[in-house]
N, C-alpha and C positions, 0 to 999 in steps of 0.2 A: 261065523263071519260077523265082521263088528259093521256096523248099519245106523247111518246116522243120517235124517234131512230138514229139513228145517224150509220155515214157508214164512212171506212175506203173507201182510193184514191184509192191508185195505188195497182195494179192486181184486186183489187175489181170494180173500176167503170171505170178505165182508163188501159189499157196493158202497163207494166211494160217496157219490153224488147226493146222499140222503144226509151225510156225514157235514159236507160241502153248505147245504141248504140249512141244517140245524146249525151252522155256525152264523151262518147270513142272518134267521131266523133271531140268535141271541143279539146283533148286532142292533138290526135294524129296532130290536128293543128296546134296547139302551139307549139308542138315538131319537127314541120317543115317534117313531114314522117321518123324524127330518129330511131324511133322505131316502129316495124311493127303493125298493128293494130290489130293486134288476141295477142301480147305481153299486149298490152294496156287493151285489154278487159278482159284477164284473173287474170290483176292485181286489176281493178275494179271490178270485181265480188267478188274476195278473199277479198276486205275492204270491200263490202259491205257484204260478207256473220260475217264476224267479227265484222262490227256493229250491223247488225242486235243479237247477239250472245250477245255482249255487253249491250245492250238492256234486252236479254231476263233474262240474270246473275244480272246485275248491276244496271237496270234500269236508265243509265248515255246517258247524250242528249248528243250526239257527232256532232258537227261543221260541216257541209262538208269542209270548208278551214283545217280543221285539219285531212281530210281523203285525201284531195289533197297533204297535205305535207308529208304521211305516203308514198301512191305512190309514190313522188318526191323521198323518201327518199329508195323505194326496187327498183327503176331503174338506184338509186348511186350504193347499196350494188351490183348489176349486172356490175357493172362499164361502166354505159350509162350514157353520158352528160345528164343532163336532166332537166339543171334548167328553170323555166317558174315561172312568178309571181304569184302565188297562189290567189290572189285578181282578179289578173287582167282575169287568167283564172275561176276563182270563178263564177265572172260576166257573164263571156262569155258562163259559163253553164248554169246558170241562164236565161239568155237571149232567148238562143237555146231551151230549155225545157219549156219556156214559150210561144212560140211559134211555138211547133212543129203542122206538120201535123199529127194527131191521132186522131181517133174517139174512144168515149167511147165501152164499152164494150156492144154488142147490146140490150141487159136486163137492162143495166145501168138505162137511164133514164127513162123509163117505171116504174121501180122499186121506184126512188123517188117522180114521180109525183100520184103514185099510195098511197103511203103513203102521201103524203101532203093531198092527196083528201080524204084520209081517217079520217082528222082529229088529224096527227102527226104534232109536233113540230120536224122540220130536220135537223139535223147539221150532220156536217164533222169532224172526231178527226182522223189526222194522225200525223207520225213521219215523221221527217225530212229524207234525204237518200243523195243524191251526189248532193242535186241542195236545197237551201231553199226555206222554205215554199211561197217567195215571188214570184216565179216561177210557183210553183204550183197554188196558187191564180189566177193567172194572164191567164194559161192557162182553170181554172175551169170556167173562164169570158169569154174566148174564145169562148170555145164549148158551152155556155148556160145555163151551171149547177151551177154556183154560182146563177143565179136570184134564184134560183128553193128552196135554203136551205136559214133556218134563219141562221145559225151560221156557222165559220169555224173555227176551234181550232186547232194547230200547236204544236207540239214541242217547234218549237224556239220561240212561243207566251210564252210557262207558264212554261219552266224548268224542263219539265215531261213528260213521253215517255210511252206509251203505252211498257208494261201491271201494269204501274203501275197505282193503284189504282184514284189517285190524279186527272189524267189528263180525266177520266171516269164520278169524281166527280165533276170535274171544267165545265166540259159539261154541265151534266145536271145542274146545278146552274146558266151559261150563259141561257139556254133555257128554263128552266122552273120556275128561280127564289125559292123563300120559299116553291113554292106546290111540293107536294111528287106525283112522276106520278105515275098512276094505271099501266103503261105499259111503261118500259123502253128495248128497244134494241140497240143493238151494232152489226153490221153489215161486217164480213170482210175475209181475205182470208189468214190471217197470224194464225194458229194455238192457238201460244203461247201469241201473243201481243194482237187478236184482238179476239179470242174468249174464252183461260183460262184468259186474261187481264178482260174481261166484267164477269166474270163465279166470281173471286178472287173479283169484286169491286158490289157483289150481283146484279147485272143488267144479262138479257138476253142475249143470246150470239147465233148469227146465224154465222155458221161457210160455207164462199163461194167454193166450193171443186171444180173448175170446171175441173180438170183432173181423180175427182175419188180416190184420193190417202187413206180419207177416209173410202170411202163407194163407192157403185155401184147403190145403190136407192137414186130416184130424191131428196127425201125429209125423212130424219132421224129423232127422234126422241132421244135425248141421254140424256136429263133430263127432264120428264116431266115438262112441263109447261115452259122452262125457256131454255132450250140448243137443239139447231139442226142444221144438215147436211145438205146442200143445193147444188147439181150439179150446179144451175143457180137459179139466181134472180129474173127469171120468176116462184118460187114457194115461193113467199115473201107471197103473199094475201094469202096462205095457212095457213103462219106459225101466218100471223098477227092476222088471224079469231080465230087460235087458242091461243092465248096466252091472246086476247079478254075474249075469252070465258073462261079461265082459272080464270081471273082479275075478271069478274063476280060474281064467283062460289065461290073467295075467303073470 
């Protein structure tokens, strides 16, 4: 049987908000303590809740250097000095999130090394956010989880953003070439990009819920054979056996 899933990063294998704070952190840096750093964080949240938004509408890959200058440009409209080189702060988030201290999410690797031994072909399909995908690489080498997958697919690698179809497609074609797998999943915590994104590009769609916002039961079922709820990552072997066994039966 040909076995291929693939998992979103950040809030899926890696905690978001440490990610979030280390960008704030380089900002309010460079701004020399101009502006207070709860001003900072509430301005990066609001680009990032509007790209995330822009993604979901438009399906358009947005720059982080062009989410730096959007900031740059509502702490003018507040009339705060605030100019800082977008490049050179660019880097310097880059840098900092490449090397943060943050441990995966406890289920994280358990969850991929369970599918490898299973017999999956593993890859990573995320979108870009305040820091590019060279960061995220680099931090994935850190912690141990790039040996562990064959593939990592980016945003700013292929000009396609999750939930669009394209970037779903480009996947599986890196990892599994001409064969058609018996079993394709997509792995992830964003509703709209990473489980209607995999549901829209006919692939499997395991949806990561770990607040419950969902559902209150560990593991859902919301299209047979093909779509489900998951609190944690520790009920992956459940959904794998069963979509196995679906692929079987087909």
């Amino acid at each position: 049987m040909n076995k291929m899933i693939t998992f979103d990063v950040w809030g899926t294998l890696i905690p978001i908000d440490t990610a979030i704070k280390t960008v704030v952190d380089v900002l309010h840096k460079s701004l020399a303590g101009r502006v207070p750093f709860q001003t900072l964080h509430a301005l990066v949240s609001e680009e990032r809740r509007k790209m995330k938004l822009a993604r979901r509408e438009k399906h358009e890959v947005i720059p982080p250097v062009y989410v730096l200058l959007n900031i740059q440009k509502q702490l003018r409209n507040k009339g705060i000095n605030a100019y800082f080189n977008v490049y050179q702060v660019q880097d310097a988030i880059d840098d900092a999130v490449a090397h943060m201290e943050v441990s995966p999410h406890e289920d994280a690797v358990d969850a991929i090394k369970l599918a490898k031994g299973e017999g999956y072909r593993v890859g990573i399909i995320s979108n870009v956010l305040l820091w590019r995908s060279k960061a995220t690489r680099k931090l994935l080498e850190n912690l141990g989880i790039a040996s562990l997958v064959d593939l990592q697919l980016y945003a700013d690698d292929i000009g396609y953003v999750k939930p669009s179809v394209q970037i779903f497609e480009a996947a599986k074609t890196m990892l599994m070439g001409d064969v058609v797998p018996d079993v394709y999943l997509h792995v992830g915590d964003d509703f709209f990009e990473d489980f209607l994104g995999a549901l829209m590009a006919s692939y499997g769609a395991v949806l990561v819920d770990r607040e419950g916002k969902y559902g209150k039961r560990e593991v859902t079922e919301s299209v047979p054979c093909r779509a489900y709820i998951i609190r944690s990552l520790k009920a992956l072997s459940l959904i794998l056996h069963e979509v196995e066994t679906c692929a079987t039966q087909a």
